[in-house]
N, C-alpha and C positions, 0 to 999 in steps of 0.2 A: 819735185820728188826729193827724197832726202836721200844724200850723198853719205856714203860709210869711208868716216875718218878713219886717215889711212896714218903711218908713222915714217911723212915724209915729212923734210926739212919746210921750214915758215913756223909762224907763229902758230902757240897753244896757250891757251886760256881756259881756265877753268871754273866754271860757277857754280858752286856748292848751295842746293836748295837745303833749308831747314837750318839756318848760319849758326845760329844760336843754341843749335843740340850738340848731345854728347858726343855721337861721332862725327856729325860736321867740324867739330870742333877739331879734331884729331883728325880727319883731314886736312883741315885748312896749317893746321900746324905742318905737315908731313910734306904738304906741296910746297909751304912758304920753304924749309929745309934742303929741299932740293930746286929750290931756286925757279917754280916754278909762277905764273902770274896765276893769281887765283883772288875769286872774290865771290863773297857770300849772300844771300837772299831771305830773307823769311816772306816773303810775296808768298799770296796763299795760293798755294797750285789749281786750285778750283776756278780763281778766277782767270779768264782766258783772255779779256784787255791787260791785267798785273801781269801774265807770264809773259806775254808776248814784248811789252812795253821793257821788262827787265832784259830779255834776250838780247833786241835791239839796243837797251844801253850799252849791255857789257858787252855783243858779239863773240860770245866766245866758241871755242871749239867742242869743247866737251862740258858737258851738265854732268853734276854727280847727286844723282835725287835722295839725302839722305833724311828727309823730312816722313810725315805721315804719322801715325795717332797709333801708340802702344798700352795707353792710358796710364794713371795714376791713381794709385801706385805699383799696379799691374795689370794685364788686359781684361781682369775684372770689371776693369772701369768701364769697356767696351761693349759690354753686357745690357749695361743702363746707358748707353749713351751711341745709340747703331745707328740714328743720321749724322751724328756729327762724323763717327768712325768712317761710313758709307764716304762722306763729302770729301774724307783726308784719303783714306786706302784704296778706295776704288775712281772716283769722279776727279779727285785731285789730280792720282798717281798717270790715269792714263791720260788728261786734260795736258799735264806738262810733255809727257813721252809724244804727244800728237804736238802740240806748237813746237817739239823740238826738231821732230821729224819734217814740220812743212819749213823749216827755217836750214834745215842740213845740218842738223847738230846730232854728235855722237850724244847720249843719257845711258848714262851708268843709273838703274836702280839698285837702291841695297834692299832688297828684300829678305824673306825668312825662307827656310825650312822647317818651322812647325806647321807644314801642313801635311805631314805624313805621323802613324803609329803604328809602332811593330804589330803584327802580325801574322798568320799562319805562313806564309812566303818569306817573312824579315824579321822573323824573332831573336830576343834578345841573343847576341853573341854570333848570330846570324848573318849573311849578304846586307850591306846598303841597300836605301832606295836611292837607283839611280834619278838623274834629271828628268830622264822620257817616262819616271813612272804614275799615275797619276793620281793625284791627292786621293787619300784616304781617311784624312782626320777634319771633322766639322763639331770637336769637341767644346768649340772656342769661335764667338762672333766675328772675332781680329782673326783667326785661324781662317776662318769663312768666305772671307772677303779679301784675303790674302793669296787666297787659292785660285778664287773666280778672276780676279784681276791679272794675275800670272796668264790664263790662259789665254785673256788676248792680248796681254801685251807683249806675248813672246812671239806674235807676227808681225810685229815693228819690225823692219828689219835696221834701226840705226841707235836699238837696245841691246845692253847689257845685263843681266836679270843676276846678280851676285844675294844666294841664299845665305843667310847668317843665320846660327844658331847660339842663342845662348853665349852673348859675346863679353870677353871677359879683356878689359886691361889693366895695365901694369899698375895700377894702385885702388885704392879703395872707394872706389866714383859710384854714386849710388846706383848709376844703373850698369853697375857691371853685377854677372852673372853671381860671381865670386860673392860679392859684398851682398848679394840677399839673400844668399843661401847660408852663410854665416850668421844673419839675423834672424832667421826660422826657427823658430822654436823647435819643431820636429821639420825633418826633412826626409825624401822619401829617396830610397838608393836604388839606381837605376840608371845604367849607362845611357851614355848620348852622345853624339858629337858636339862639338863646343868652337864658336871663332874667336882664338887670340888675337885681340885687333894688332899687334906691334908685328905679329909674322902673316897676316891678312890683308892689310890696309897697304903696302907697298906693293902687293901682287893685283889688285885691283886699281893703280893709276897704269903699272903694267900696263894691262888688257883692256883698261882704255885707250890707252895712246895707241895700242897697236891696232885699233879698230874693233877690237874683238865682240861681237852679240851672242846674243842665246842666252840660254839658263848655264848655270852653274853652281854646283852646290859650293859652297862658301866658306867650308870651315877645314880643321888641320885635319889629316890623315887619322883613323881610329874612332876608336868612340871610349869614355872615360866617365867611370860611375859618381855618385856623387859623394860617396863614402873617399873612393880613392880621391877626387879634388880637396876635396875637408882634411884629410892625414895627410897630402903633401903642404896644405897650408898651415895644419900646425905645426910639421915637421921642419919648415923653413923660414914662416914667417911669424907665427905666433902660437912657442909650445905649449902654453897654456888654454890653448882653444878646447872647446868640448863641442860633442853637437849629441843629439836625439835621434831615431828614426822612427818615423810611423808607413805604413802602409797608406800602396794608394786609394784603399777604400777610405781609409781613417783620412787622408788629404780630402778626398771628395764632401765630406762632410764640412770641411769650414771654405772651399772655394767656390766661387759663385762659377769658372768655366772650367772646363776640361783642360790638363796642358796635355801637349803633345811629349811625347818621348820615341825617340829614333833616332835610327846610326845611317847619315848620309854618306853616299860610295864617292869619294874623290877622285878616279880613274881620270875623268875626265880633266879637271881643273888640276891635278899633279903631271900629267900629262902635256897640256898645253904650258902650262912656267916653264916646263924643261928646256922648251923650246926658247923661250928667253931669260935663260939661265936662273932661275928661281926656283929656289926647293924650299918646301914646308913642313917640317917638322911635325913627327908623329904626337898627338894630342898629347903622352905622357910625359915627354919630354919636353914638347913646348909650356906642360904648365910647370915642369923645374925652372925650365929658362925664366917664366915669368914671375915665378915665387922670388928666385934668385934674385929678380930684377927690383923686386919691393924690397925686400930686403936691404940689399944696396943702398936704398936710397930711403932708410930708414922707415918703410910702411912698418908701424906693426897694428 
């Protein structure tokens, strides 16, 4: 049975699934930074001799499962492609969470929160959906199979389930948030909550090393429309930016899926850092910090 990693003294090892994506990548960076041992996988989580064969190499303490199918060049792709998605999001995601659990290994998933959409209870400007609430949005195949998978793998008990939304860093990387909604020809304005990976990604090696499981919604304090991220970005980083809006009917028209749009409640997850001293900054302010941060370092 699988033992819940505790944050006592001995060895930690960290094995990052999906080595070669965006935010494995910025993991593996953030752990090497703090001196921690860490090593990387593209083993496809579906196969169950690959996962088990890579665990036993590397032995390590905690899995950080940053892998799984978002398509390209967005979950359109997912659309046309729902065995592949199915093999990566749901057969993959719980195939590694199960050989980690019969091996006693802590798995941090990074999963999403688009699988909620305001409505009559959670309307815009409205209460979060907290974590116990239960999916509401199957606007989106990747959204679908996001949701379904979440539900049983939040009875592992030696999982972490970290929701991200719409994750944005500190430079222009194609799959951050920022950098494609700046390529939109029209964009639609509509608050949401959003993960800065640079005040995110430190609070999730956190709450792994400290054992921590369950859901958690994943991103900063607040919810921040899209009109407001566009005027702090050309405010700070590049004043010459323009953008369009259209309505979400008028978006419906050239998307092949539904997106989700909603403001996840942080109680929980501002609540637990407190306890090991970590604060996250309210989505406004952290996207100054992070405009500030391009800037600096010459983004424009």
């Amino acid at each position: 049975m699988a033992t819940r990693i505790t944050n006592g003294a001995g060895r930690k090892c960290f094995l990052i699934w999906g080595g070669d994506g965006w935010i494995a990548g910025h993991l593996k960076v953030l752990l090497e930074s703090q001196g921690k041992e860490v090593h990387t996988t593209t083993a496809r989580m579906e196969n169950r001799d690959a996962v088990f064969a890579e665990l036993d190499r590397v032995q390590p303490t905690h899995v950080l499962n940053a892998a799984g199918c978002t398509g390209r060049p967005n979950v359109d792709w997912c659309e046309d492609n729902k065995e592949a998605t199915i093999r990566s999001n749901v057969i993959g995601t719980l195939n590694l969470a199960d050989c980690c659990f019969v091996r006693g290994i802590h798995c941090t998933v990074f999963a999403t929160g688009c699988i909620y959409q305001y409505d009559s209870a959670h309307p815009w400007g409205g209460p979060g959906f907290f974590e116990t609430d239960a999916a509401n949005f199957a606007g989106s195949f990747y959204s679908m199979t996001k949701a379904h998978v979440e539900e049983i793998l939040k009875h592992y008990n030696n999982c972490l389930i970290l929701r991200l939304r719409m994750p944005v860093s500190d430079d222009l990387h194609p799959r951050s948030f920022v950098t494609k909604i700046t390529k939109y020809e029209h964009v639609v304005d509509i608050p949401n909550s959003n993960t800065i990976l640079t005040d995110l990604l430190p609070a999730s090696i956190l709450l792994a090393e400290h054992g921590e499981v369950g859901v958690y919604n994943f991103v900063n304090p607040g919810s921040i429309s899209h009109n407001e991220v566009l005027s702090l970005f050309r405010d700070i980083v590049r004043p010459s930016f323009t953008w369009k809006n259209f309505s979400i009917e008028e978006q419906s028209k050239v998307i092949k899926a539904g997106r989700s749009n909603c403001k996840l409640d942080t109680t929980k997850l501002v609540t637990k850092l407190k306890e090991y001293g970590y604060e996250v900054p309210e989505i406004h302010e952290a996207y100054r910090r992070c405009f500030d941060r391009m800037k600096a370092a010459g983004v424009r």
